[in-house]
KETISE-856820 format. One record per residue: residue in one letter; z, y negated, x negated of N, C-alpha, C in turn; residue number from 0; chain. Coordinates in steps of 0.001 Angstrom, whole numbers. Atoms other than C-alpha are relative to their C-alpha. Layout:
+-------+---------+---------+---------+---------+---------+---------+---------+---------+---------+------+------+
| marti |     nup |  nnorth |   neast |    caup | canorth |  caeast |     cup |  cnorth |   ceast | vofi | doti |
+-------+---------+---------+---------+---------+---------+---------+---------+---------+---------+------+------+
|     A |       Z |       Y |       X |       Z |       Y |       X |       Z |       Y |       X |  NUM |    A |
...
+-------+---------+---------+---------+---------+---------+---------+---------+---------+---------+------+------+
END
This chain:
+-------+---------+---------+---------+---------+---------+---------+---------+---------+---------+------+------+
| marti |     nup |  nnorth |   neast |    caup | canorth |  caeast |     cup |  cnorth |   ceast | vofi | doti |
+-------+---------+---------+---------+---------+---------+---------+---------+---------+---------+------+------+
|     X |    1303 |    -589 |     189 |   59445 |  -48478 |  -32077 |    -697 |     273 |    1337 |    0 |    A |
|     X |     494 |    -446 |   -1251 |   59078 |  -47360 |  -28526 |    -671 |   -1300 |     894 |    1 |    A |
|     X |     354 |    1696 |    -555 |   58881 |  -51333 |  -27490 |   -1398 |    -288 |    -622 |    2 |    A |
|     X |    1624 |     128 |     324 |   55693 |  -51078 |  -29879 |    -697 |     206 |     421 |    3 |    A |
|     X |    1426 |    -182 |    -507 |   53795 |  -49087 |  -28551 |    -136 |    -122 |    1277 |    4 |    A |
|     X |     -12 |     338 |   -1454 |   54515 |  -50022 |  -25132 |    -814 |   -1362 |     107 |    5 |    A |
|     X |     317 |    1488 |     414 |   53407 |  -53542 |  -26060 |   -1526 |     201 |     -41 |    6 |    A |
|     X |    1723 |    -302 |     378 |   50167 |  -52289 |  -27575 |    -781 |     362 |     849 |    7 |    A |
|     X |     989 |    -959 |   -1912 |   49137 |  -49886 |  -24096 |     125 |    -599 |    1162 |    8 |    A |
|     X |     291 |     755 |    -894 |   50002 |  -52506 |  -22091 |   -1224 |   -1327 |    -321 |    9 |    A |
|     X |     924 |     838 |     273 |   47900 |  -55099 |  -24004 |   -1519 |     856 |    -206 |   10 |    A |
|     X |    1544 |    -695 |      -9 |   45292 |  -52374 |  -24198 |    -723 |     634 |     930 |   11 |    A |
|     X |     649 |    -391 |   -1174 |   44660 |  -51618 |  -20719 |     156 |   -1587 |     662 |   12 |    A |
|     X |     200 |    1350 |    -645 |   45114 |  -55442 |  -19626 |   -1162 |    -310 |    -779 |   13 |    A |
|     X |    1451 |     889 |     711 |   42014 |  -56385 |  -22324 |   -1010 |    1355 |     913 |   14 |    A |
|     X |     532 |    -857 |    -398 |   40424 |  -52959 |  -20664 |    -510 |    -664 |    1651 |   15 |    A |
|     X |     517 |     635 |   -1239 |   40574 |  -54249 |  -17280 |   -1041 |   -1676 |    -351 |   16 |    A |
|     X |    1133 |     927 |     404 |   39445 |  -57852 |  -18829 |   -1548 |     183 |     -23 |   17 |    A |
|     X |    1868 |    -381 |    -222 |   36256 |  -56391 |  -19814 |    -512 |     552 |     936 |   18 |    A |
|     X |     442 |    -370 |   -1414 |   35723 |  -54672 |  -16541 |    -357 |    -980 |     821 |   19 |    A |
|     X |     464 |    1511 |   -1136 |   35640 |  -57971 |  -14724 |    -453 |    -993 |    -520 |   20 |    A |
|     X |    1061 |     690 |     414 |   34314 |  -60211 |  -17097 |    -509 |     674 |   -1459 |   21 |    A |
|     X |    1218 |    -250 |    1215 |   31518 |  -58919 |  -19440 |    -507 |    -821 |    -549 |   22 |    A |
|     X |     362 |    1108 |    1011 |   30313 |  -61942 |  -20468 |     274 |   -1108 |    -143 |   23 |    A |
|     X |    -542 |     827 |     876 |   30735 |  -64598 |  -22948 |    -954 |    -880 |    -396 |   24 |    A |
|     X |    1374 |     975 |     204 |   28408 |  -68006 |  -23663 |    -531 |     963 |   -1411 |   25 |    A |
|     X |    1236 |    -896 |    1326 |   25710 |  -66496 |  -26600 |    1251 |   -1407 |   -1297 |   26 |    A |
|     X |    -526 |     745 |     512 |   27670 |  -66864 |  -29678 |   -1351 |   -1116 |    -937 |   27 |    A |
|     X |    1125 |    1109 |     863 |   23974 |  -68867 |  -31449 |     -64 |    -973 |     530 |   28 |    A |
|     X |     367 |    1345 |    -578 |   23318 |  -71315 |  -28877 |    1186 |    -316 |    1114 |   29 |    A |
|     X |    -970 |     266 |    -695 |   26500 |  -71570 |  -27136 |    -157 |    -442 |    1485 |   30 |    A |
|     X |     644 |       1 |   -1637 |   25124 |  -71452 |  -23309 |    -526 |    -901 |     224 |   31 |    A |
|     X |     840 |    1173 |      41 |   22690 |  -73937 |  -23992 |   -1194 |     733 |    -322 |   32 |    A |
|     X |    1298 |   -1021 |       0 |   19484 |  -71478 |  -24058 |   -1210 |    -601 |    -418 |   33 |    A |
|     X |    1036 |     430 |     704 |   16998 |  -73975 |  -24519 |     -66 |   -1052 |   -1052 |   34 |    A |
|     X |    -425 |    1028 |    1367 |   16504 |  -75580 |  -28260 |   -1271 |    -779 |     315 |   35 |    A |
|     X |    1261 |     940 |     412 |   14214 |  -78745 |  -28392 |    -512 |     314 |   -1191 |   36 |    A |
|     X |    1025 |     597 |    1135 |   11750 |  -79141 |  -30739 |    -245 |    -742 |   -1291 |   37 |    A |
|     X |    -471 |     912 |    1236 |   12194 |  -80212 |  -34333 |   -1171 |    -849 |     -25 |   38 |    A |
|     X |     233 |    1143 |     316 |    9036 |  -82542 |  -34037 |    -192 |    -346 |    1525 |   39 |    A |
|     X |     244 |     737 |   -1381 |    8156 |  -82756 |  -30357 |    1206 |     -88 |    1125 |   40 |    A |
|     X |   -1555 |    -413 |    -699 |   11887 |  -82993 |  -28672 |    -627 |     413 |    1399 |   41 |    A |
|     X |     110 |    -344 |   -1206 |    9808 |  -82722 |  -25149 |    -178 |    1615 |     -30 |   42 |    A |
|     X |     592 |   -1233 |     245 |    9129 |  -79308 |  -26476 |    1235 |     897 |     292 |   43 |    A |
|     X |    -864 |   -1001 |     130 |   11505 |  -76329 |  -25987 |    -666 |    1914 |    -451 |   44 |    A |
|     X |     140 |   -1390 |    -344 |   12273 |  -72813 |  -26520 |    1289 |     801 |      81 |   45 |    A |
|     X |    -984 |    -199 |      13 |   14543 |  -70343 |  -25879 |     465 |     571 |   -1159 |   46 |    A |
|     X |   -1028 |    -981 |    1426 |   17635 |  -68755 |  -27969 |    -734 |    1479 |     -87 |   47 |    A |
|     X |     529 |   -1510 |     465 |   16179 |  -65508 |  -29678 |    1102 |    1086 |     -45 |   48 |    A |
|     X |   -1443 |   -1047 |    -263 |   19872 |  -63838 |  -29309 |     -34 |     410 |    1080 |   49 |    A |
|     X |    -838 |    -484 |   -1879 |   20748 |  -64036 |  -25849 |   -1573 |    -111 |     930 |   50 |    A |
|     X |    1617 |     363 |    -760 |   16452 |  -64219 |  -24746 |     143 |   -1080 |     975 |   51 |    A |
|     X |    -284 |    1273 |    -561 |   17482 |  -67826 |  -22898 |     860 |     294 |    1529 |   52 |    A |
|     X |   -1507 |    -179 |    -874 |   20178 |  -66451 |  -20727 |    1575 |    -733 |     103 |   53 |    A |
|     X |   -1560 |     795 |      82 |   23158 |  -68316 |  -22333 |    1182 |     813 |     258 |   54 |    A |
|     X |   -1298 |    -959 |     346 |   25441 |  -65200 |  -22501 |    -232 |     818 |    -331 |   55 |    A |
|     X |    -153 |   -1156 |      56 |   25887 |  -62175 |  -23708 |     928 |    1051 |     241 |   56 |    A |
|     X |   -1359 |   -1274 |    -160 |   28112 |  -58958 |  -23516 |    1068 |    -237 |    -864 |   57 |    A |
|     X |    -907 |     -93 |    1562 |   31151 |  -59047 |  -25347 |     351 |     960 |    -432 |   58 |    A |
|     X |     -25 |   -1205 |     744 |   32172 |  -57045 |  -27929 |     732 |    1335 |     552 |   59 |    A |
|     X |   -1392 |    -987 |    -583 |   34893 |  -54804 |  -26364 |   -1135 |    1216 |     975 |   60 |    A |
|     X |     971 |   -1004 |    -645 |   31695 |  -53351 |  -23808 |    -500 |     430 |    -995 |   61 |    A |
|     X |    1275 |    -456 |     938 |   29268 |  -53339 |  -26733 |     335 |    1630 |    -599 |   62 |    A |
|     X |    -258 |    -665 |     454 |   31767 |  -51311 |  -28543 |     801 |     775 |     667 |   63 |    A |
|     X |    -420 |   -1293 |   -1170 |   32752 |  -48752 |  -25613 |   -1194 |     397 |     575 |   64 |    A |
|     X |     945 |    -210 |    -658 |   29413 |  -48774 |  -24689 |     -30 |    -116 |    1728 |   65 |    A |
|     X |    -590 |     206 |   -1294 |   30306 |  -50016 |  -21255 |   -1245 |    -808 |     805 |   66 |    A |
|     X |    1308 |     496 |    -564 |   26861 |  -51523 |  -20641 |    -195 |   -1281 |     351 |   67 |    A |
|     X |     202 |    1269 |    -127 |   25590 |  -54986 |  -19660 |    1058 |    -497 |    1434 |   68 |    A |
|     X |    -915 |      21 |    -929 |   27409 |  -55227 |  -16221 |   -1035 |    -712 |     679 |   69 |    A |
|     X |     626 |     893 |    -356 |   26067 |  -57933 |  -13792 |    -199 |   -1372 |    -459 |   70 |    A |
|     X |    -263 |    1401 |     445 |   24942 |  -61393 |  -15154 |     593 |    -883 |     984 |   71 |    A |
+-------+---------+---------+---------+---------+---------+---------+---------+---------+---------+------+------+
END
């Protein structure tokens, strides 16, 4: 039992540090491809409405610690 939870607080301060050093993750809608062509004019674009044409976002682990955007 003791091997459990040792297991668990080590995997839960190694994903802790993870999100400390990398915050972000390609946008899961447009998969870090930000700008969509044009369904009739392909020269046309615009960007992803998720990630505002950035091509990443935060991942969940900040979102849900509230750990903030970090640096892009």
């Amino acid at each position: 039992m003791e091997l459990l939870v040792l297991g668990v607080v080590v995997w839960l301060v190694s994903w802790a540090v993870s999100l400390r050093l990398n915050p972000w993750v390609k946008c899961s809608k447009c998969g870090g491809q930000p700008k969509k062509q044009g369904a009739f004019y392909s020269y046309a674009h615009h960007s992803c409405d998720k990630c505002g044409g950035k091509g990443q976002q935060v991942r969940f682990g900040r979102r849900l610690f509230n750990m903030g955007p970090g640096r892009p």
